[in-house]
C-alpha positions in Angstrom: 71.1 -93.9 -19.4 75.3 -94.4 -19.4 75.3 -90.6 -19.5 73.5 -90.3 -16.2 75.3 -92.8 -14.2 78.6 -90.9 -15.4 77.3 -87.4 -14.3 76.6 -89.0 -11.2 80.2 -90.2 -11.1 81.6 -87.1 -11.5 79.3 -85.2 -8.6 80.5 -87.5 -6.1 84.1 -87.5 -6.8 84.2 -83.5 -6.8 82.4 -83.5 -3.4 85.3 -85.9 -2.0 88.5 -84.4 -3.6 86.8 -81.1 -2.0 86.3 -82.4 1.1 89.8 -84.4 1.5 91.2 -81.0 0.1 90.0 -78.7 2.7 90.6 -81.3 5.4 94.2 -82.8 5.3 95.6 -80.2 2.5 94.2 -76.5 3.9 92.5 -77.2 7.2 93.2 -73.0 7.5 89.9 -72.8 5.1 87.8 -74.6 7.8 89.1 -72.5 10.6 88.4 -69.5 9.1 84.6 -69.8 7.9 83.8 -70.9 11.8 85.5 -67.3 13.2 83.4 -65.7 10.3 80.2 -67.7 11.8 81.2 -66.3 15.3 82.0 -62.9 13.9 78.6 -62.8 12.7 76.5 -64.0 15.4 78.5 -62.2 17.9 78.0 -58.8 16.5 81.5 -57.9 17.2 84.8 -58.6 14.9 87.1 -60.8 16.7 90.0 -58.6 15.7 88.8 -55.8 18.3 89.1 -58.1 21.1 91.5 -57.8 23.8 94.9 -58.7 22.0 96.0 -60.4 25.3 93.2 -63.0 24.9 93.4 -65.4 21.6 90.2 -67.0 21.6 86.4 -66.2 22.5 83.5 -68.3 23.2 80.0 -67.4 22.4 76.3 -68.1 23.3 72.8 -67.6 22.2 70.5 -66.9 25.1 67.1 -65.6 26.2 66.1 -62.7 28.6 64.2 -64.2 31.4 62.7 -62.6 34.6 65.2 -63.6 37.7 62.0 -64.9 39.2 59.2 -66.5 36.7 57.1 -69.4 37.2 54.5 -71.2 35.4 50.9 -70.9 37.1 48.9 -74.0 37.4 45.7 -74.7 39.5 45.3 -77.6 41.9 41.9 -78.8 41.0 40.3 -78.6 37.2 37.0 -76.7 36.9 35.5 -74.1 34.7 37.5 -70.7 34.5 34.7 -68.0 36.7 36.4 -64.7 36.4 40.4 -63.6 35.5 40.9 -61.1 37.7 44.2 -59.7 35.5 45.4 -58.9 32.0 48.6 -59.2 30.3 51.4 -56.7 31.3 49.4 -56.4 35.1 51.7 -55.9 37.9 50.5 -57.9 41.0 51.9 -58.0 44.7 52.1 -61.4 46.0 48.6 -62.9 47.1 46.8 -61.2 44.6 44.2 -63.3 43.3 45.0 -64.1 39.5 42.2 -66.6 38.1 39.1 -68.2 40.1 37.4 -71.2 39.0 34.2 -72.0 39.8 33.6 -74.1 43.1 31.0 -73.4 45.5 30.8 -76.3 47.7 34.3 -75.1 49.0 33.1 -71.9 49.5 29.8 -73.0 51.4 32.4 -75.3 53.4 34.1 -72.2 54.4 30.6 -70.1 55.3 29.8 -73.4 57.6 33.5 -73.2 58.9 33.6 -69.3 60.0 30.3 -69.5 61.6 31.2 -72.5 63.6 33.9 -70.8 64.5 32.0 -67.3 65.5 30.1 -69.7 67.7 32.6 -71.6 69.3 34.3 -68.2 69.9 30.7 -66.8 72.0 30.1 -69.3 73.6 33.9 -69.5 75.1 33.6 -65.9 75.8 30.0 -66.9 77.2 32.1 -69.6 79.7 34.2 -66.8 80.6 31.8 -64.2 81.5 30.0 -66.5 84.1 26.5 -67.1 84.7 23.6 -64.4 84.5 20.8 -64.2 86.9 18.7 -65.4 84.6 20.8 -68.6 83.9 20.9 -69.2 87.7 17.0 -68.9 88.2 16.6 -71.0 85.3 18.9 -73.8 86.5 17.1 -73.5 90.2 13.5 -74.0 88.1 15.4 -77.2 86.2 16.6 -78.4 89.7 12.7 -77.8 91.0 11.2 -79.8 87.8 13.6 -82.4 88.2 12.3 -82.9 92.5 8.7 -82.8 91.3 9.7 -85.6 88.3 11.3 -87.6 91.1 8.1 -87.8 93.4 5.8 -88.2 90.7 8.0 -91.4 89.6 8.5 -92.7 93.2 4.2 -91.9 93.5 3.9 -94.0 89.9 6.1 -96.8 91.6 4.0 -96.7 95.5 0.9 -96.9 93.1 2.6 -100.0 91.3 3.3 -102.0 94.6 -0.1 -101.3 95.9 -1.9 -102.3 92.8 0.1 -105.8 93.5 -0.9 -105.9 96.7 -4.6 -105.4 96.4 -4.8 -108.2 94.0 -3.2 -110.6 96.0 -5.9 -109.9 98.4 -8.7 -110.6 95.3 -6.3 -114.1 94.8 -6.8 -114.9 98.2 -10.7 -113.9 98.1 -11.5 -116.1 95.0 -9.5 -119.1 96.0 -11.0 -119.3 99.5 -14.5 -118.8 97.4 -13.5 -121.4 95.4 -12.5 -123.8 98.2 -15.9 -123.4 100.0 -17.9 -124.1 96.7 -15.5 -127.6 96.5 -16.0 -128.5 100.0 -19.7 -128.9 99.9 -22.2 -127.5 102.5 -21.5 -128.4 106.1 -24.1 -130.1 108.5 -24.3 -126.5 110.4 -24.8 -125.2 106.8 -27.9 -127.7 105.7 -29.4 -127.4 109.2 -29.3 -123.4 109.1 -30.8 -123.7 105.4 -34.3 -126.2 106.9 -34.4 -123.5 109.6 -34.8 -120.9 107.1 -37.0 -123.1 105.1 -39.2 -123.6 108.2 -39.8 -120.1 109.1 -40.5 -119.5 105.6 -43.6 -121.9 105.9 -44.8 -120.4 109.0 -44.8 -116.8 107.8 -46.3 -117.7 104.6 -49.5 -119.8 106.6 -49.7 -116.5 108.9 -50.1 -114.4 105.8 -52.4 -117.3 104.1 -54.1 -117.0 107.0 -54.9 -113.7 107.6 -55.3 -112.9 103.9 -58.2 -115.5 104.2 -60.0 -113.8 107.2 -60.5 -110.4 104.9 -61.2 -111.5 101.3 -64.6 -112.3 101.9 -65.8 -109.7 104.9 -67.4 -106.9 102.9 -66.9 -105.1 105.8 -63.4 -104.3 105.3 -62.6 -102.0 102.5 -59.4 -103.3 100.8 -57.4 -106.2 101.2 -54.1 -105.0 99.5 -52.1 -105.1 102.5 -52.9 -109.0 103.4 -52.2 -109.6 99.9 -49.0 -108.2 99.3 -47.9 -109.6 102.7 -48.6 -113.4 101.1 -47.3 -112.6 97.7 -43.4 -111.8 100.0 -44.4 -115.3 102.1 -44.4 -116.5 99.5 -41.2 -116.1 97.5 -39.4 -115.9 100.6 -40.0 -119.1 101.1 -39.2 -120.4 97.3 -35.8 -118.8 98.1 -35.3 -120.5 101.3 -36.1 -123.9 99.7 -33.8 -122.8 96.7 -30.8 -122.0 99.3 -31.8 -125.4 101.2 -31.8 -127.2 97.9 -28.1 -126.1 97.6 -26.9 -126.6 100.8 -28.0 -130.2 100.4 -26.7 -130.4 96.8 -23.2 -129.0 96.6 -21.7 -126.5 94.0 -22.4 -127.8 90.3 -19.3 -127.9 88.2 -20.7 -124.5 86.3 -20.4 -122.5 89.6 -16.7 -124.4 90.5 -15.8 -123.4 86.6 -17.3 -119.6 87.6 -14.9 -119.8 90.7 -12.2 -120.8 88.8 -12.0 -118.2 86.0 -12.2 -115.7 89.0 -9.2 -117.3 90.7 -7.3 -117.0 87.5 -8.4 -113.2 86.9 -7.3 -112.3 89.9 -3.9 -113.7 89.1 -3.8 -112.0 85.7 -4.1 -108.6 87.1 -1.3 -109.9 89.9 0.8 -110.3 86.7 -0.1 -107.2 85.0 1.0 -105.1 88.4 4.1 -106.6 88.1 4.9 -105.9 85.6 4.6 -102.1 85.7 6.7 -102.1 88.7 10.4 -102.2 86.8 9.1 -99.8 84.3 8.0 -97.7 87.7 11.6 -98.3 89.4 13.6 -97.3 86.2 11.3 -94.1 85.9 12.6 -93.4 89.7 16.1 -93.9 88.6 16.1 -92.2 86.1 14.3 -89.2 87.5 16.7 -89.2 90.4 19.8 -89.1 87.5 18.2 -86.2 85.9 17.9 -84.6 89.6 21.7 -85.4 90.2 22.2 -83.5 86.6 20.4 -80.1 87.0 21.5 -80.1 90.5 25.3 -80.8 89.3 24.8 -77.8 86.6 23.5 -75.3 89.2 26.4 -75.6 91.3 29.1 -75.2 88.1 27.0 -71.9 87.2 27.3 -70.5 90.4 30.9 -71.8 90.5 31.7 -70.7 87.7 33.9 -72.0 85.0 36.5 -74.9 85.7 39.9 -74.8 84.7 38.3 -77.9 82.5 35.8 -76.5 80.7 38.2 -73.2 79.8 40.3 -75.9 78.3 37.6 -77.9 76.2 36.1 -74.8 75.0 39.9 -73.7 73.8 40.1 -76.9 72.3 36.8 -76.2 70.3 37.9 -73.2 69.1 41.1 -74.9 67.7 39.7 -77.5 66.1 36.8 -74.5 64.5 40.1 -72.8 63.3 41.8 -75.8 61.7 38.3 -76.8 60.2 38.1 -72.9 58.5 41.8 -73.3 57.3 41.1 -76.7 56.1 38.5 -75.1 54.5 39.8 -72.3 53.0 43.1 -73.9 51.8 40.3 -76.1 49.6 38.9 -72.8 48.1 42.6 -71.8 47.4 43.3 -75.6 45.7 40.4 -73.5 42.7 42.6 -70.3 42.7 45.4 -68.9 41.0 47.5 -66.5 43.4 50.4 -64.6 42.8 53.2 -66.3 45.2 55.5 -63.3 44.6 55.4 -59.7 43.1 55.7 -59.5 39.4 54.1 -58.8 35.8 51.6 -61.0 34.2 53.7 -62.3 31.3 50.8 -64.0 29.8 47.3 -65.4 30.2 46.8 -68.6 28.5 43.3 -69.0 29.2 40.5 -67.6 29.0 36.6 -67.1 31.3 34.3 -70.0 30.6 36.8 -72.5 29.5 37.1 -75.9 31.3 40.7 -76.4 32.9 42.1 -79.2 34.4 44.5 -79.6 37.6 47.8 -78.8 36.6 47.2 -76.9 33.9 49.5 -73.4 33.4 47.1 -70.8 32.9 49.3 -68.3 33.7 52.7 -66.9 33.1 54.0 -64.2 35.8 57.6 -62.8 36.3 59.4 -60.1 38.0 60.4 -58.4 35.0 62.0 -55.3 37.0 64.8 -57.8 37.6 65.8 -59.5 34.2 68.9 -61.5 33.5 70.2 -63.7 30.4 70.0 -67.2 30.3 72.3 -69.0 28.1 70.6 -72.1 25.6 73.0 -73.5 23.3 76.7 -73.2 25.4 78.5 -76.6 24.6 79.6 -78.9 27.5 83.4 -78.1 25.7 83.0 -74.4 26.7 81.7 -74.8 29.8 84.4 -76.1 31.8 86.6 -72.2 30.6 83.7 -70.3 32.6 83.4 -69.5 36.2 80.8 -67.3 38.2 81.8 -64.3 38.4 83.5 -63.7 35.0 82.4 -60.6 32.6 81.2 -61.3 29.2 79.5 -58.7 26.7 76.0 -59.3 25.9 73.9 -58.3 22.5 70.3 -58.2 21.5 69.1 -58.8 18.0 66.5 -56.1 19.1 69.2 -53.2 19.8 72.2 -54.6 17.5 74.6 -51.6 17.7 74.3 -51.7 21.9 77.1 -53.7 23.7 76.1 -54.4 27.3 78.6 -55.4 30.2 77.1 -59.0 32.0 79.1 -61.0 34.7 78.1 -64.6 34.9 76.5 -65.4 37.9 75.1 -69.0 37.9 76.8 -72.1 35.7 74.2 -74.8 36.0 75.8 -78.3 37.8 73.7 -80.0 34.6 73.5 -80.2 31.5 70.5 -80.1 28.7 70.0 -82.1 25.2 68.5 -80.7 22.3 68.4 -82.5 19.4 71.1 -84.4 19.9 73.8 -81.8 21.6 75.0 -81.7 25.2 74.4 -77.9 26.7 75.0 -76.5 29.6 72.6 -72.9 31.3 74.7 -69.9 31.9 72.7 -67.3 34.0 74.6 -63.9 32.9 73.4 -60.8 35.1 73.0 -57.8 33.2 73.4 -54.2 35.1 72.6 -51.9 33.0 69.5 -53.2 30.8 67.5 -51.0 28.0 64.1 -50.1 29.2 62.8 -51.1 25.7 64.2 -54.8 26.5 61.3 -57.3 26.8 61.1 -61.2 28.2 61.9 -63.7 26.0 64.4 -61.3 23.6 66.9 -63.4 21.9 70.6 -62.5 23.6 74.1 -63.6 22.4 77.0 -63.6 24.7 80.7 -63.3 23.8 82.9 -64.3 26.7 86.6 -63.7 26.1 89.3 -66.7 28.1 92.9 -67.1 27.9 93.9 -69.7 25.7 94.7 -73.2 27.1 
């Protein structure tokens, strides 16, 4: 175990003496394995440099598209058809990827054919009436005076109906006032009259019905007969009417008048009634006359200056309905927003997406340039736009390519841990066989501080 520890001992003190060595005694040895490290990952010995210029920064990059974007949706659904592949070239509004949603698209059916509408019946307002559209309003206009005399006929009918059984409230109480009163003196006196020639007729007939029954002489004696069967009653019903006009009305016959009085009245009501239903049906006939006679005269006028500009107005609002409308379709859409190459598709149809989602990766790859990724924030401040720098690819490592900076970005980047700062280095002269996404390094050469 003492063995151990003092192996242990000995590692640790080599690794410091070596250290402290190449540190404060030959610091040269440090300087020179980083210029072999930049040698190396430039692709270029520093010794052929410019002999003016003493030092050289460099820079691991990518090749990126000058224009590239990351393709997202703005509503999740399930992936319908992708209208591309990978390497595609599309023109800008070239529709990419559609997801599934049909109630935008029936929103947009409903909004083009309200808009065809509004549209024909604007050019409808324009064109002015036909002859048929005038002989059609003249018939509305004719309706519309035979509705108002049938309503004011309905509403004479009403008023007369209230008249007439006034008259039967009148008739029934004046009944009823004669039954209360009692029979006058004139009354009773007329009634024993009545009774009185009653008797006589009836002794005439006894009389002469008598002389014939027992003559076998005479043939028949039906005629004498029937003659004091009516003496008879006739005189029953004189008594009957004398017996009343010496009695009075009973309570049953007042009680008959009565419920007649009240009748009467009740059908008074009733008639009343149906007058303000009457009245409104004459109003409102002669508001529906005022209409079709106010729509005659705008057809034969013509279309105001008014109407031109509601019917306009419909039109706009059909137009911001369909755009509304079809921007909602668009929100399920991928569309390319400038020329370019499909870089990649990272879906595929028949998958479920959600908004936001990049689903596709498109770039003008006809215009490529090198973007730097690992340039420290101690380099940075030696670069300005405009300065050349010479550009390798690990694909083509004996080509040297001429770049000019053209972009330093304002700020920086961290990754894992270190401060960077993004060069964009145009390239003129690229190699056809260059793809997006290559890794680049870049020497730039500065005068020494």
């Amino acid at each position: 175990m003492k063995r151990v520890w003092i192996f242990l001992a000995l590692v640790v003190i080599l690794a410091v003496g070596g250290w402290a060595y190449v540190t404060y005694v030959d610091p040269t040895l440090l300087s020179q394995a980083t210029e072999s490290a930049a040698e190396e990952e430039a692709g270029r010995p520093l010794e052929e440099l410019d002999p003016g210029l003493d030092s050289v920064i460099w820079a691991s990059g990518k090749l990126l598209p000058t224009v590239w974007a990351n393709l997202s949706p703005l509503q999740g659904g399930i992936v319908q058809t992708l209208q591309v592949n990978e390497g595609d070239w599309v023109e800008t509004g070239d529709l990419l990827v559609q997801l599934e949603n049909p109630a935008a698209r029936s929103e947009v059916e409903i909004a083009v054919a309200t808009l065809a509408e509004a549209e024909a019946a604007h050019a409808r307002l324009l064109a002015g009436a036909s002859e048929a559209e005038i002989a059609a309003a003249e018939a509305s206009v004719a309706t519309a005076e035979a509705q108002v005399s049938l309503a004011a006929g309905r509403l004479l009918e009403a008023q007369k109906n209230v008249e007439f059984f006034e008259v039967e409230v009148r008739i029934a109480q004046e009944q009823f006032n004669e039954l209360a009163a009692g029979p006058t003196e004139a009354e009773r006196a007329a009634a024993a009259a009545r009774v009185e020639v009653a008797q006589a007729a009836l002794d005439h007939a006894q009389a002469a019905y008598n002389a014939v029954r027992g003559d076998p002489t005479i043939g028949s004696t039906l005629l004498e007969a029937l003659q004091l069967e009516q003496s008879t009653k006739s005189l029953k019903a004189a008594q009957a009417e004398k017996a009343v006009a010496t009695q009075g009305a009973t309570e049953q016959q007042l009680a008959v008048a009565r419920s007649r009085i009240q009748e009467a009245r009740s059908r008074v009501l009733v008639a009343e009634s149906q007058i303000p239903a009457a009245e409104a049906g004459v109003q409102s006939a002669e508001a529906a006359l005022a209409s079709t006679e106010a729509n005659l005269r705008r057809i034969k006028e013509g279309a105001s200056p008014e109407d031109i500009a509601v019917s306009l107005a419909r039109i706009g609002t059909a137009k911001a309905q369909l755009a509304g409308a079809q921007a909602h379709v668009a929100q399920s859409q991928i569309v390319a927003p400038f020329p370019g190459q499909v870089g990649a598709l990272l879906v595929r149809s028949g998958e479920l997406v959600a908004a936001g989602q990049v689903l596709v990766l498109l770039g003008d790859t006809g215009s490529m340039h090198v973007e730097t990724t690992d340039l420290r924030e101690t380099d940075v401040v030696q670069l300005k736009s405009g300065q050349e720098v010479e550009v390798t690819f690990d694909s083509l490592p004996d080509q040297i390519f001429d770049g000019i900076i053209t972009h330093i970005a304002p700020v920086s980047t961290s990754d894992r841990g270190s401060t960077n700062f993004t060069v964009h280095v145009d390239v003129p002269r690229l190699d056809a066989n260059l793809r997006w996404g290559m890794t680049a390094f870049v020497n730039i050469l500065v005068a020494p501080q």
